[in-house]
N, C-alpha and C positions, 0 to 999 in steps of 0.2 A: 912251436913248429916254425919253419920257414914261414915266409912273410907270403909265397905263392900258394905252397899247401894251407896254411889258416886261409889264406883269402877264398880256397877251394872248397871245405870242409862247411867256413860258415857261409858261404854261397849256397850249396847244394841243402845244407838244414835250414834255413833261414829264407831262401830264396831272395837274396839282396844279392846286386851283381857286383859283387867289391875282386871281382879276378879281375886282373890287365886284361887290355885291350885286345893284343895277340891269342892269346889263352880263350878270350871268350869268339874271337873269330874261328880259332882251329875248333870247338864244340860247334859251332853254327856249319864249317865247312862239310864235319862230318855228320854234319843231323843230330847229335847229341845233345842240344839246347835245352831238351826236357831233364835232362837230369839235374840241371842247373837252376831249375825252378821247381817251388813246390807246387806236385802234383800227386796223384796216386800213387806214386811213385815211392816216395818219402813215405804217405802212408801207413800202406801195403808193407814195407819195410820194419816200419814201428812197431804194428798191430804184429805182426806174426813175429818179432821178436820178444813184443812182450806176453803171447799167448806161450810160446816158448818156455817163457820164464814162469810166467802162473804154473804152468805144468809141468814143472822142476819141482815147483812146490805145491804141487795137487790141490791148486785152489782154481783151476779153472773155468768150473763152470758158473765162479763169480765174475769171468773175464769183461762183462758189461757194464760190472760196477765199475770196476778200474782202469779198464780202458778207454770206455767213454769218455768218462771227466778229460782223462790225460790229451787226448785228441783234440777234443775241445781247448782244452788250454795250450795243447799246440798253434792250433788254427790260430786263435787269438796273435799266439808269440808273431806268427808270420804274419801279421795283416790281411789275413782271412782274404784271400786272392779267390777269383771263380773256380780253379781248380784245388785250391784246400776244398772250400766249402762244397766244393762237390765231391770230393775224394771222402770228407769227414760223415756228413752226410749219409753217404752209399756205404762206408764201414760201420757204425753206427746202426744203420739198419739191417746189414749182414748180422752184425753181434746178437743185437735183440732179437733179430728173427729166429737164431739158432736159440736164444736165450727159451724163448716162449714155446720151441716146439714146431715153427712154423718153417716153411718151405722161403728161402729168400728169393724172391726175382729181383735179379739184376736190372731187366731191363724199368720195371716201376717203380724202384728207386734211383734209378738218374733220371727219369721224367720227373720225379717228385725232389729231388732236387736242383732241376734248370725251375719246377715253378717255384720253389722258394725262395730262388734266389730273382727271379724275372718277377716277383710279388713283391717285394721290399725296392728292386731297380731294376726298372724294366729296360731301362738302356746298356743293361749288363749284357744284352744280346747282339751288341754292336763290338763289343769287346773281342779282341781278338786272344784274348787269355781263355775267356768263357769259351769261346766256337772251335778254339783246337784244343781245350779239355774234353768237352762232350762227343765232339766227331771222334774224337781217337778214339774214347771210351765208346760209344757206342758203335763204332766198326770193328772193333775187340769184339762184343758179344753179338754182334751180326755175322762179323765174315769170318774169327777165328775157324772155327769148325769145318764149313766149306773150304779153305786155305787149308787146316791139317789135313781135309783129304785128298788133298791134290798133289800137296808135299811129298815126296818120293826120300826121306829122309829115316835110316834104320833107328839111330839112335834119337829114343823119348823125347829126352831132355833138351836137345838141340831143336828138332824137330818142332817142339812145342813154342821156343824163342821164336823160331825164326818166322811160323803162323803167326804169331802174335807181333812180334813187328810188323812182316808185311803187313795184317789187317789193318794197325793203325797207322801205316803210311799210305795206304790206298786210300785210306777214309782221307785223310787230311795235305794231302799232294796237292789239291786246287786250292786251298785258302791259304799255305804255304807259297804255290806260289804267286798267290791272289796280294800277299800283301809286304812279301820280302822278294818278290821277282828274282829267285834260285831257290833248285832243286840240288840236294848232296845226291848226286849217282852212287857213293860207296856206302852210305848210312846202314845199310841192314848189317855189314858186316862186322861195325865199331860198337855197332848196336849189341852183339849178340858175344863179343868178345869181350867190351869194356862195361856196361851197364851188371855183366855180374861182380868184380871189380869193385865197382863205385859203391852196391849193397852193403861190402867188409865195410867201407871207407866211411859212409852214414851210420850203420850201426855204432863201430867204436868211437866215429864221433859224438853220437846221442851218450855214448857212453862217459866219456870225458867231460861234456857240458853239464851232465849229472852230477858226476865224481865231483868236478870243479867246484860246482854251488856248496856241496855238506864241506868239502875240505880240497886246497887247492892243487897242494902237492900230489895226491891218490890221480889226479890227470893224468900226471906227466908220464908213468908207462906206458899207458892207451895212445896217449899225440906220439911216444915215439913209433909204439909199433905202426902207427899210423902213418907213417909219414912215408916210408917206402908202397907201400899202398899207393898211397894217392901219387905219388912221382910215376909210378909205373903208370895209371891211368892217365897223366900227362903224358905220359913220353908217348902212349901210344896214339893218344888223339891227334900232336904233333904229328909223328908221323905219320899217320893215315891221310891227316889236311893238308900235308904233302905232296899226296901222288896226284899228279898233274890232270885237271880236267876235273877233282877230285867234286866239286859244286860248280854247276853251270848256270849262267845268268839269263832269264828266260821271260819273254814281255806276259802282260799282265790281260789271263784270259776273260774274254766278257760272262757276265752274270748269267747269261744264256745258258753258254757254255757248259758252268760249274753246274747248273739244276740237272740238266740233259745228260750229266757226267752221275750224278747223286742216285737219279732216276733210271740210270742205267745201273748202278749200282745195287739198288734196292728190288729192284725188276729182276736179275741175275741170280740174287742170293733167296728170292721166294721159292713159293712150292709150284708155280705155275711150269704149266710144260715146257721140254726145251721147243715144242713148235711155236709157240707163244711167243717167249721171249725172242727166239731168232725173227718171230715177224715184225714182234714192238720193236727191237733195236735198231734190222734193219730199216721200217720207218724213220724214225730217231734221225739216225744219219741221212738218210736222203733228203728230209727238212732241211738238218744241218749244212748239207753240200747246198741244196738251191739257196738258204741264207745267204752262203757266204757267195752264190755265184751271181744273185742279186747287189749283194754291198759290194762286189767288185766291179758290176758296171754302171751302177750309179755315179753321176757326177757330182766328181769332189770338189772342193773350196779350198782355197789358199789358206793354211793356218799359222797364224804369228804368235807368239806365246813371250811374253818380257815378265822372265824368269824372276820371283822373290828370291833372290841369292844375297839378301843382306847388302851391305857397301858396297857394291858393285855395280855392274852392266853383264846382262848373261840375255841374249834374244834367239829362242828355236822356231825354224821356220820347216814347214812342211809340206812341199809343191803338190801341185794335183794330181801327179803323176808317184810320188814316195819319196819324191827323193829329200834328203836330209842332212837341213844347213846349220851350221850354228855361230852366233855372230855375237864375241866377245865372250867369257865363262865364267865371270865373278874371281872369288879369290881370297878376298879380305876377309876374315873372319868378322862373326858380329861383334857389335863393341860390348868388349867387355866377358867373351867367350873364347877365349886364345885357342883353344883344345880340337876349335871344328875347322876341319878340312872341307871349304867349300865345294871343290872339284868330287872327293869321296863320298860327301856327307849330302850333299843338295843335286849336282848337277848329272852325277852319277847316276843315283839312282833313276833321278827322273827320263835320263834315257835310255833305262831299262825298261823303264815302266810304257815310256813312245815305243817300246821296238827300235830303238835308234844309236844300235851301237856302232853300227857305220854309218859314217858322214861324208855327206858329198864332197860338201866342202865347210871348211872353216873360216869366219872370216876376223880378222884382230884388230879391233883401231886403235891401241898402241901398246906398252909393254909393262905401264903401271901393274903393280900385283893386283888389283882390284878390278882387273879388263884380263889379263892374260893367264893369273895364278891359277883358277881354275881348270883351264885346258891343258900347262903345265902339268897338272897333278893326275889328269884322266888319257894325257893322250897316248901313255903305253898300253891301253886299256881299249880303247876305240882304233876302229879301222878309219883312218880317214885319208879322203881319197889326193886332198889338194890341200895346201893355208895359204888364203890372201893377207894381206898386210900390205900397211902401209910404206913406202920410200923411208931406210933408215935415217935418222940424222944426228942420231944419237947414239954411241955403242954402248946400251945396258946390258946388264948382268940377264937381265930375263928376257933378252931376243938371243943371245949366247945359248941359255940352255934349249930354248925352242929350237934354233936350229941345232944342234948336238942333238936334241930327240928326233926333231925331222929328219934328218940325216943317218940316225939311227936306224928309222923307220923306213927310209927310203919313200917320206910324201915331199913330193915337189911342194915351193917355195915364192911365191909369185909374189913381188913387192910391187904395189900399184900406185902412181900416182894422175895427177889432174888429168883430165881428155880420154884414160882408159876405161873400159867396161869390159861387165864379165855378163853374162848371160846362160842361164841353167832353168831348163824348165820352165820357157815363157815367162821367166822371171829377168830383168833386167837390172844390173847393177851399177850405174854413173859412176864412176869416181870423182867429186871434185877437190878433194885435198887429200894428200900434201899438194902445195904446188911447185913451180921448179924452184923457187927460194925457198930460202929456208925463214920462220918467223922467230926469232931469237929471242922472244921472251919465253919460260915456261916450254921449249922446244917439243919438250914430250907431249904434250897434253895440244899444243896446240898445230902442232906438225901432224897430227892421227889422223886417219883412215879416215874418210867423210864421205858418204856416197847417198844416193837418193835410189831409193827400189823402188823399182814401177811392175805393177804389175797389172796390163790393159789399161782400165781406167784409174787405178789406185796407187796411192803414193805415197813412201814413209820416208824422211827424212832421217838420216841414223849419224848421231854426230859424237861419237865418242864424248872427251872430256876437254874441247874444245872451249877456248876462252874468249871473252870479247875480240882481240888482236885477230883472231880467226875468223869470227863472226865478220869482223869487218869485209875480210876480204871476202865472201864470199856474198856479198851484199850483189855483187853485180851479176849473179849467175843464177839459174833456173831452180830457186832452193824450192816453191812454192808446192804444198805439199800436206795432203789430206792428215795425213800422221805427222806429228813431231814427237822424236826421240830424246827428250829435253838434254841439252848440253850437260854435264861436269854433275850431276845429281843434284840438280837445282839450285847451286851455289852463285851467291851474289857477282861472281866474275862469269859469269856467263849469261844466258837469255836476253840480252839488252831490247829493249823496245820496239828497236829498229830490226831486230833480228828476226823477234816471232812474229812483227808485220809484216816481213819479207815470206817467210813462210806459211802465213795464214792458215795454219790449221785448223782442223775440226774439230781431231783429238790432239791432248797432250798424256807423254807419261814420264811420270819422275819415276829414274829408277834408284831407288836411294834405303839404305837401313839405318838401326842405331847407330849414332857417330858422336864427336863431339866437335865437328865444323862447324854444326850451324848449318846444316844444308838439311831439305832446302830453303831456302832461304824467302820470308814471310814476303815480303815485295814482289820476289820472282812469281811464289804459287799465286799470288792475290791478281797481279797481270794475267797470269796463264789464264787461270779459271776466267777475267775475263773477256778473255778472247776466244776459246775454246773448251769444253769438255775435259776437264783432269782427273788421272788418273797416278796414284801413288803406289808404289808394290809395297811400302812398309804400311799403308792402311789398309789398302786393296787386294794385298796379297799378288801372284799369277793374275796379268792383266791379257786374257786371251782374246785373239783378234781371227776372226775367218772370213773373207770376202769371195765372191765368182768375181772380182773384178770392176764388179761398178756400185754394187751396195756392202757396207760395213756391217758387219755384228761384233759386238765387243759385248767382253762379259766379265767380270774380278770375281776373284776364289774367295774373298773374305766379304760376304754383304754387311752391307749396314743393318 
């Protein structure tokens, strides 16, 4: 088969995600992501096609013997994922149950299988494979029925898809976008078009991976007829992850939230009156409203967040007011990972996940790819309002493409040097570098944007990738400064003695990933620590900073 449909066929049996990168985006854009992993799906698939077959050959109601074994030595082939072993499982005990005579409840065997599988790893419950197999599944046999009677649909067979999606997108809508921050708004319809489609496209492939093992040739009918199949169920994903607006990007709602969403869910589809539920829900929300109209007049704290973006510099800041800054955006790939896209892959998401896809302002201390690559890569993707930078002194390739995007964009352009400040939200921004010369060694790194934020009584010094020659010069100016932003990611051409005494901080942070410079550099950290509190993003992870202004909290995403 082509090199896309094989990579499709043993994607969707296998559950190994060997489709390009594009291919597995347009499934994710349209909702279709389940078909691409094994889950009941596959199954359900197998099992009725191999009852099918038993019952060609009137051996069926041995189908427990044969089926079994075969499922099981499925699951195994796939790596037995939380949704195999809960799809094998719950077919498994369907078989037997009809086998013996007995009545199958769905609903206590998928309780009996989340305990067998939460009895052997109980941390399988943290799992986000485990929590959208079992929500799906079990909003399937909670809301199908209440959803088919609401459906206003003539025809059976559609009617019945389309209960059945909805159910399991209603169930799984908040941990969807609990932990990918988008929703596909078109999913029910790729759902109920292409997911019969892809049934032909698994069957004939079980079929050929069969054929293939007794003899290799008896395949190659099945792969062909197979192969317009599967092109068609591409072309239409393609298209559908098309139509513009097709997945929206949506911040990540509190834990509160999702219970209160479940709780209303479950409340809804019981036998309780509808005077009941209209009085519980109405409660529900009115908690809900006074929560958020309490978190809204509560007084907030200044939050600083020095982003683990790998070799880089990436710092988000979040006034008390909302408003949202961000200051450098990484870029460099880790070493040794060429494939990852810092901007899509790290800082993306992450201001998805803030709520922060408009920004006030941006600010850049200079145009190296490991300070500006990132913002490069996001800023057709973000609303942002303003980008600070430094005084050019240099014409590179990547303040070219910045402004051709800014310009594109229509964000003003503010190049700042010594004596200017910017001020947003009681936040105060100094500039003191560049200054009106220019320092001709290393121009880029040490001609960048240098400024000290104050915020009331607190202070960070934020020094891009500034090198001693820089250091020097600003030895005679007001660097002195609760926070230090450690220079150039702790590299031996920077932090000199004289520099971090000048600044006296309290805290330091290296913002530094795998590399092979040698940064930071074991003299720099061994001073740092002692003169101040260090902090590293490639040990510490997310180094988050929130103050009112006169006391600090600081806290790292990675503990000891």
């Amino acid at each position: 088969m082509p090199k896309n449909d094989a990579d499709f066929v043993s994607s969707v049996i296998l559950g190994q995600y060997n489709i390009e990168e594009d291919v597995l985006n347009s499934f994710k854009v349209t909702g279709l992501t389940h078909i691409i992993a094994v889950s009941g799906f596959n199954f359900g698939i197998l099992t009725l096609f191999m009852m099918f077959v038993l019952n060609i050959l009137h051996i069926r109601r041995y189908s427990p013997f044969v089926i079994v074994p075969l499922l099981l030595i499925y699951t195994v082939i796939t790596g037995a994922p939380p949704s195999a072993v809960r799809a094998v499982i719950m077919a498994c005990m369907a078989l037997i149950a009809t086998f013996v005579g007995r009545e199958n409840n769905p609903i206590n065997a998928i309780s009996f299988a989340a305990t067998m599988i939460l009895f052997f790893n109980p941390l399988m419950l943290f799992d986000i494979g485990f929590q959208l197999s079992f929500v799906a599944t079990l909003s399937i046999l909670v809301l199908y029925k209440p959803i088919k009677g609401i459906v206003k649909i003539k025809n059976e067979k559609i009617k019945e898809a389309v209960s059945a999606t909805l159910a399991a997108q209603i169930g799984t809508v908040p941990i969807i976008i609990y932990f990918f921050h988008s929703i596909s708004i078109i999913s029910l319809l790729p759902n109920i078009l292409i997911v019969p489609i892809v049934s032909v496209a698994v069957v004939l492939g079980f079929l050929s991976a069969i054929l293939g093992l007794i003899y290799m040739p008896l395949s190659i009918p099945l792969n062909l007829i197979n192969i317009p199949v599967v092109e068609i169920v591409l072309y239409l994903t393609r298209i559908f992850s098309q139509i513009p607006h097709a997945s929206i990007s949506v911040s990540q709602p509190p834990v509160y939230i999702m219970l209160c969403y479940y709780a209303a869910l479950i409340l809804l589809s019981s036998n309780l009156s509808k005077k009941i539920k209209i009085s519980v829900v109405s409660t529900m929300l009115f908690l809900l409203m006074a929560v958020f109209a309490i978190n809204s007049l509560a007084p907030k704290n200044l939050e600083i967040i020095f982003l683990d973006v790998g070799q880089g510099d990436s710092t988000f800041l979040r006034t008390t007011d909302g408003k949202n800054i961000l200051i450098d955006g990484g870029g460099r790939s880790e070493y040794g990972n060429s494939s990852l896209d810092v901007g899509q892959d790290i800082l993306m998401p992450f201001l998805i996940y803030k709520n922060a896809t408009s920004l006030d302002a941006v600010f850049i201390s200079h145009t190296d790819y490991d300070h500006v690559g990132g913002i490069l890569s996001i800023l057709n993707d973000v609303d942002v309002k303003r980008i600070f930078i430094g005084r050019q002194v240099v014409d590179s390739e990547n303040f070219k493409k910045l402004m051709a995007i800014a310009s594109k964009k229509k964000i003003p352009v503010f190049q700042l040097s010594k004596g200017d400040w910017v001020e947003i939200s009681g936040v105060k921004y100094d500039i003191l570098s560049p200054d009106s010369y220019v320092i001709a060694e290393n121009p880029i790194n040490n001609n960048a944007l240098v400024f000290k934020m104050v915020y009331k009584n607190v202070s960070i010094l934020f020094t891009g990738d500034i090198e001693k020659e820089a250091e020097n010069a600003l030895l005679d100016d007001n660097i002195s400064s609760d926070i230090l932003k450690v220079p150039h990611h702790g590299s031996n051409t920077s932090s000199q003695k004289d520099f971090v005494d000048k600044v006296n901080p309290k805290i330091s942070v290296i913002m530094v990933g795998k590399n092979n410079y040698g940064q930071p550099d074991r003299e720099v950290v061994k001073y740092l620590k002692s003169r101040s509190q260090l902090f590293r993003t490639d040990k510490d992870g997310a180094i988050i900073v929130e103050t009112n202004g006169t006391f600090i909290h600081i806290k790292k995403m990675i503990e000891d």
